[in-house]
C-alpha atoms as one frame of an Amber mdcrd trajectory, in Angstrom:
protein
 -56.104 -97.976 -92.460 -57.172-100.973 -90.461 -56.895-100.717 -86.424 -53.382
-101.640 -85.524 -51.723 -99.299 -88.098 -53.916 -96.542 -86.966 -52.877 -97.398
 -83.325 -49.367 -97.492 -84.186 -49.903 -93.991 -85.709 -51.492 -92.928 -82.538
 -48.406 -94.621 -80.368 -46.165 -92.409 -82.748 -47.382 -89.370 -82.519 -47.959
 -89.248 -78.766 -43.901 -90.471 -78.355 -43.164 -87.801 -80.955 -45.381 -84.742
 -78.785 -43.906 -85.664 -75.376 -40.153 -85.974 -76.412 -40.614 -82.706 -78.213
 -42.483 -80.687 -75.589 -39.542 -81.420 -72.888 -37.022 -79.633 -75.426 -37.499
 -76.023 -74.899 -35.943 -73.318 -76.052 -32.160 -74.301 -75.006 -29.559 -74.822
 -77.547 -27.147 -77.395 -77.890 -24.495 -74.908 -77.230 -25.957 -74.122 -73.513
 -26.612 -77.592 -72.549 -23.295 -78.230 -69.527 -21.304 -81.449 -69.558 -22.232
 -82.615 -65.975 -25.745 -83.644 -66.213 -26.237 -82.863 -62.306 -25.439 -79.315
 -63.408 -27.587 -79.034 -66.501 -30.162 -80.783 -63.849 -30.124 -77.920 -61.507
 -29.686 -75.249 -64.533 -33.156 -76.255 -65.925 -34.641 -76.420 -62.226 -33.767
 -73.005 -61.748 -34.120 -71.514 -65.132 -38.124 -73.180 -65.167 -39.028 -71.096
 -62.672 -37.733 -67.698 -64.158 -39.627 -65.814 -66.272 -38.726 -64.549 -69.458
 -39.452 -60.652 -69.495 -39.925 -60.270 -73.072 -42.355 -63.064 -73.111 -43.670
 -62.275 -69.430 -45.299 -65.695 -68.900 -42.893 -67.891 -70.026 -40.003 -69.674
 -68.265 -36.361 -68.681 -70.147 -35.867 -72.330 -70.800 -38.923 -72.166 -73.188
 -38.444 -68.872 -74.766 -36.291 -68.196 -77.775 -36.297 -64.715 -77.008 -32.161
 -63.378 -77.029 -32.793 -62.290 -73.416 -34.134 -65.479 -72.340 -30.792 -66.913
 -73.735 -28.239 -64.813 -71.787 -30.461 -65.664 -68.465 -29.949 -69.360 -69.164
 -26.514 -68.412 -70.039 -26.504 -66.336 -66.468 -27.337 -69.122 -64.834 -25.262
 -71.957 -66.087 -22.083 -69.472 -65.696 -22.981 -68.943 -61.652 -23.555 -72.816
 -61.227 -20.256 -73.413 -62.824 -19.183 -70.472 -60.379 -20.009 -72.573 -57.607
 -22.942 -70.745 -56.946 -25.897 -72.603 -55.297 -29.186 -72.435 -56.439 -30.876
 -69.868 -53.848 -27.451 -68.003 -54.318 -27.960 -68.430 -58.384 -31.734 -67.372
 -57.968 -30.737 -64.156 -55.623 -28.054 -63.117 -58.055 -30.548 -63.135 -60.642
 -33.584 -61.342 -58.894 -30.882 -58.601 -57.752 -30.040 -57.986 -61.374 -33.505
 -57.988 -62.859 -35.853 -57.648 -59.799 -38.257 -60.131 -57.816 -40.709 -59.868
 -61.860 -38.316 -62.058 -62.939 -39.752 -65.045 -60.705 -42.607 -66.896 -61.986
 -43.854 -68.167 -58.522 -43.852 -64.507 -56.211 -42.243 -64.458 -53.363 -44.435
 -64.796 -50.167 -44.032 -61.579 -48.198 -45.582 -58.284 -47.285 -44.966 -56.351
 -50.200 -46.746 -59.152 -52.484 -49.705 -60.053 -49.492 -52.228 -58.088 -51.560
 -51.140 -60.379 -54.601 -51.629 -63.668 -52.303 -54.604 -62.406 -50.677 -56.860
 -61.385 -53.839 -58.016 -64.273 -54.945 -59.012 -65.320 -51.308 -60.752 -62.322
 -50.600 -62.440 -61.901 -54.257 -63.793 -66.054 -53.340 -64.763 -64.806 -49.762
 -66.627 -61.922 -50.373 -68.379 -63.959 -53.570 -69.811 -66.392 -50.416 -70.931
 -63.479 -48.692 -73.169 -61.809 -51.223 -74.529 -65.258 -52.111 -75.472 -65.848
 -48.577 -76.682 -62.399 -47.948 -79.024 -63.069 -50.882 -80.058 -66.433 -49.785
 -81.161 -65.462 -46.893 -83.255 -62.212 -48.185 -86.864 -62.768 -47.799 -89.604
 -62.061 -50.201 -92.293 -59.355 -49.389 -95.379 -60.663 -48.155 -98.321 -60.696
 -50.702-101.252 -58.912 -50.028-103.914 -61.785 -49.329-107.083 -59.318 -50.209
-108.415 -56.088 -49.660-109.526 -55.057 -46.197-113.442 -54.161 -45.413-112.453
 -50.401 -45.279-110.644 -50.773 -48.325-113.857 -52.431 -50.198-115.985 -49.439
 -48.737-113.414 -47.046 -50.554-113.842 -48.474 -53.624-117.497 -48.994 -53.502
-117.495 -45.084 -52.947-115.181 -44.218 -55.832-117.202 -46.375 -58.392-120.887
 -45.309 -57.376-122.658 -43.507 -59.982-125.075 -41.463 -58.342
């Protein structure tokens, strides 16, 4: 292949990997008639987990229960429902797991705080070992130490 067909290829196959990895795990059926809606569904629905899958969003899951969340959460925007009312109605129903991104309070501080604390005490050890000086090296033996071992080694 000379250089312009391969960078056609190349072209190709990059278009090809970025329209597909927008698609998801949605079906055709799901997808709402007012694009705003369908806009807001997928905001939502991206940052819900999918609790068979546990660390992926329900609009890139095929899992069945993934499904009836997206299906959850279109109904309730077609409801009316806004989307902190959409969001509560569906962390009432399956608990606060079901988020993604944990909430910020003081049930989940220990969860925020970790990482912080794992960094922070990390800096601490290395500094306490920085500063930790070596033992001094004994330069020689003292005269009274010399007269010892003179003794010891005599041979009378």
């Amino acid at each position: 292949m000379n250089r312009p067909s391969l960078t056609r290829a190349a072209a190709a196959l990059a278009l090809l990997l970025a329209l597909a990895g927008g698609a998801g795990a949605v079906q055709p059926d799901e997808v709402l008639k007012d694009p705003a809606l369908e806009a807001r569904a997928r905001d939502i629905s991206s940052g819900l987990r999918c609790l068979v899958c546990q660390n992926q969003s329900i609009d890139d899951s095929d899992a069945p229960l993934a499904r009836d969340l997206r299906l959850i959460v279109r109904e309730r925007l077609k409801a009316g429902d806004d989307d902190a009312q959409v969001q509560s109605y569906v962390v009432g129903r399956y608990g606060e797991y079901v988020l993604l991104r944990p909430v910020f309070a003081l049930h989940t501080l220990l969860l925020w705080l970790t990482p912080g604390l794992v960094v922070a005490l990390g800096l601490f050890g290395l500094w306490r070992l920085a500063r930790r000086r070596p033992e001094p090296v004994p330069q020689g033996l003292s005269p009274e130490e010399q007269a010892e071992i003179a003794a010891l080694t005599r041979r009378d």
